[in-house]
C-alpha positions in Angstrom: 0.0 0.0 0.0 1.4 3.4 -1.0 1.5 6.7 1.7 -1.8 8.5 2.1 -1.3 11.9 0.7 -4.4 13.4 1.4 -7.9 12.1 3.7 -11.0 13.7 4.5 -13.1 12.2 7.6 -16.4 11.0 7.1 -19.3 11.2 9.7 -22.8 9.2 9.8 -25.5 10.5 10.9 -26.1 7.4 13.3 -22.7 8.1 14.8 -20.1 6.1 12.3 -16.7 7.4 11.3 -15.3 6.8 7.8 -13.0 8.5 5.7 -11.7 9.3 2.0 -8.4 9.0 1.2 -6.5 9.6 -1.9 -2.7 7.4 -1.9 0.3 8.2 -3.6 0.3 8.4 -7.7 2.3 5.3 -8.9 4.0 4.7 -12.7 1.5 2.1 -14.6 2.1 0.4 -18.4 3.8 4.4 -19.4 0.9 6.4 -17.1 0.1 6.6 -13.2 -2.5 6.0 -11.3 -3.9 7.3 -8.0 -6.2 5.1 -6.0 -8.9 6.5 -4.2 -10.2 4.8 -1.3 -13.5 5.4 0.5 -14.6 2.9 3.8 -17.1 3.5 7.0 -19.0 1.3 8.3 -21.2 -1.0 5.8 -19.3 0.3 2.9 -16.0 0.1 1.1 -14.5 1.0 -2.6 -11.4 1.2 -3.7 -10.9 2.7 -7.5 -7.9 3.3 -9.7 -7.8 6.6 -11.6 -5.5 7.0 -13.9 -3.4 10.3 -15.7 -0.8 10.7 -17.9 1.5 11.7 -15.2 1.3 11.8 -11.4 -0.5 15.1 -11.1 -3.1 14.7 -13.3 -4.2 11.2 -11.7 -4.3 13.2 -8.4 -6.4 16.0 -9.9 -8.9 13.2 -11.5 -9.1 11.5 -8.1 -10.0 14.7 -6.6 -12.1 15.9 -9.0 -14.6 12.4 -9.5 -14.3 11.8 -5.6 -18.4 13.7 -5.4 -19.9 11.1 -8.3 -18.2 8.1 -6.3 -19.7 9.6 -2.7 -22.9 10.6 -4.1 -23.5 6.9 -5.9 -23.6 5.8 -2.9 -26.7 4.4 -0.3 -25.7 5.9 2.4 -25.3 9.5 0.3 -28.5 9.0 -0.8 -30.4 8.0 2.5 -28.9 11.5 3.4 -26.1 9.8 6.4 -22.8 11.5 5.3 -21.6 14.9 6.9 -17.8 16.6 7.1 -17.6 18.7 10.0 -21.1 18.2 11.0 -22.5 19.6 7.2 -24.7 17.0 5.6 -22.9 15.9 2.1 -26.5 15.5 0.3 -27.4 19.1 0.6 -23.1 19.8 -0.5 -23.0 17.7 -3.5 -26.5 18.2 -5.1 -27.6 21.8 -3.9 -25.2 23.7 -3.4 -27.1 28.0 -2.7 -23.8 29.3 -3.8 -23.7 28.0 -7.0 -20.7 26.3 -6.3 -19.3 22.7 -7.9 -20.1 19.7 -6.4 -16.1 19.5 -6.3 -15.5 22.9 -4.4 -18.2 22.7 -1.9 -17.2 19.4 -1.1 -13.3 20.3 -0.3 -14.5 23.7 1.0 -16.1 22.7 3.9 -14.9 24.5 7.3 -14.3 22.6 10.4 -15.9 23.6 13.7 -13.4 24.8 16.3 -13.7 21.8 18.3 -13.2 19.6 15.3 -9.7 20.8 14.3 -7.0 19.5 16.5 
């Protein structure tokens, strides 16, 4: 397993912890690949995205990491938050007009959530 660059914590409304997490782009047949991993409880997926170099496979993670959460049951029963926010209202509603992909990483923690 390669080094986590980057992970975003998942809540559930019923009190479960998960996470998203994005791992380090790796050289594959003349392109890369970053793998982007999403788990909490009930659910898992793991997916390969693949650029021609490193930092486009991280940029393609990034950018289809809202269609991957928002496929999901648990996205649709509205149980996902970051920092307390529900994801449903984040991904498909967003009042500032925003992307699905900006609102998503935009999200401020609380106070009490940053350590």
């Amino acid at each position: 397993m390669n080094a986590v660059i980057a992970e975003r914590h998942i809540n559930l409304t019923d009190g479960g912890a998960g996470f998203v997490r994005l791992y380090q782009p790796q050289p594959d047949r003349g392109a890369y690949f970053c793998e982007l991993h999403l788990a909490w409880p009930g659910f898992e997926q793991r997916q390969k995205v693949f650029g021609e170099d490193s930092w486009q496979s991280v940029m393609l993670a990034l950018g289809i990491t809202p269609l991957f959460l928002s496929l999901t049951e648990d996205f649709k029963a509205g149980r996902l938050k970051v920092f307390d926010t529900p994801l449903h209202g984040l991904l498909t509603n967003d009042p500032e007009g925003r992307s699905a992909l900006s609102s998503f990483f935009d999200v401020k923690p609380h106070s009490r959530d940053v350590q």
